[in-house]
C-alpha positions as a printed NumPy array, in Angstrom:
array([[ 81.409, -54.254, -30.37 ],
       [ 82.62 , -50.588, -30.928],
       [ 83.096, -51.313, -34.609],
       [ 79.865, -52.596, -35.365],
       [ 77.993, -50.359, -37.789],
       [ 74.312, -49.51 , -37.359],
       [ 71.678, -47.461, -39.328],
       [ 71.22 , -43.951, -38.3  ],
       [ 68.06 , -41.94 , -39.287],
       [ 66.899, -38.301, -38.441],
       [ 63.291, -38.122, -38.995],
       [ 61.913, -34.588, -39.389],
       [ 58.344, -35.578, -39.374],
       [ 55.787, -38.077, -40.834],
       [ 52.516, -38.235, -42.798],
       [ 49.622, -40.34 , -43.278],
       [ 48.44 , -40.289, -47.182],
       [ 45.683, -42.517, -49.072],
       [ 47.108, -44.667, -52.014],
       [ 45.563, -42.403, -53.86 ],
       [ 46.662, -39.406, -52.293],
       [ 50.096, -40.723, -53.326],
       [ 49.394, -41.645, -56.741],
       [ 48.489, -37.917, -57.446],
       [ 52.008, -37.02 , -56.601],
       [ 54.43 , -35.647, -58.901],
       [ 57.477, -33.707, -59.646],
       [ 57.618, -30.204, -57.539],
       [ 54.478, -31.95 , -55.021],
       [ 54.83 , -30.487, -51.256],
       [ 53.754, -32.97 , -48.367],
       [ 53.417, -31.506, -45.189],
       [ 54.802, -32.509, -42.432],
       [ 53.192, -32.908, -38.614],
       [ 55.683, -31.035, -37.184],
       [ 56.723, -27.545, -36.691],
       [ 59.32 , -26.079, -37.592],
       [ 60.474, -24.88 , -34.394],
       [ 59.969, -28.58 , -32.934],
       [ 63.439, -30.843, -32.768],
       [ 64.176, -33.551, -34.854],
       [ 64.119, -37.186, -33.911],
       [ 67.625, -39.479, -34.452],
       [ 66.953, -42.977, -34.38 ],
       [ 69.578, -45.403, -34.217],
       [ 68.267, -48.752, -36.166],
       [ 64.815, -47.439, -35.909],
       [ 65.089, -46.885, -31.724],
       [ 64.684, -43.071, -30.135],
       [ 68.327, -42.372, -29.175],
       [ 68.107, -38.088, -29.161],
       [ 66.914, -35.157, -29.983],
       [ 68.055, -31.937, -32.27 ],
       [ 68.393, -29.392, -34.816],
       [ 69.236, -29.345, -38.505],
       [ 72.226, -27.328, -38.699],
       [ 74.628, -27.374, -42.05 ],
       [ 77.985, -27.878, -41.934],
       [ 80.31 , -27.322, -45.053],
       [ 77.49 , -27.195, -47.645],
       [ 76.061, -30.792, -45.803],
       [ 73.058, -31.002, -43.524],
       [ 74.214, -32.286, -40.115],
       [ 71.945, -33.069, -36.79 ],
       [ 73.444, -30.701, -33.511],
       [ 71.95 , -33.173, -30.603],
       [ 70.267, -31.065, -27.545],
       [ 69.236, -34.545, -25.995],
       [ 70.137, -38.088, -25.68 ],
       [ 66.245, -40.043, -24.652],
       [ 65.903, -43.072, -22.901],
       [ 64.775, -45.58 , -25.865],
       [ 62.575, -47.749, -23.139],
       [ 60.447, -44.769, -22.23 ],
       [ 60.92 , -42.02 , -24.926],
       [ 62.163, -39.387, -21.912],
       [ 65.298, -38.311, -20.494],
       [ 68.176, -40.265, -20.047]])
């Protein structure tokens, strides 16, 4: 089981756009987001709340520093 590979995802916010809200976009577009910048990120582990974070970089890469693993059946605190 330890060497079974899964999908991870940090999701840094979402948006809800009209077809053709999304048909106007274009090269150099910004969407913004619903979340702050100060807020933490969201990693999901094959689409499930597993923790919490920041966007840190690490060697010229973006990388996710976790503050705090949730509890996927209720969203909170493990």
């Amino acid at each position: 089981m330890l060497d079974v590979s899964v999908s991870v995802t940090a999701e840094i916010g979402r948006v809800t756009l009209s077809i053709g809200d999304i048909l106007k976009l274009g090269n150099g577009s910004v969407i913004g987001l619903d979340r702050a910048v100060s807020e933490p990120i969201d990693l999901l582990v094959q689409g499930v709340p597993f923790a919490r974070g920041e966007v840190v970089v690490v060697d010229d890469r973006f990388a996710i520093r976790i503050h705090e693993i949730v509890d996927p059946k209720f969203g909170g605190k493990k």
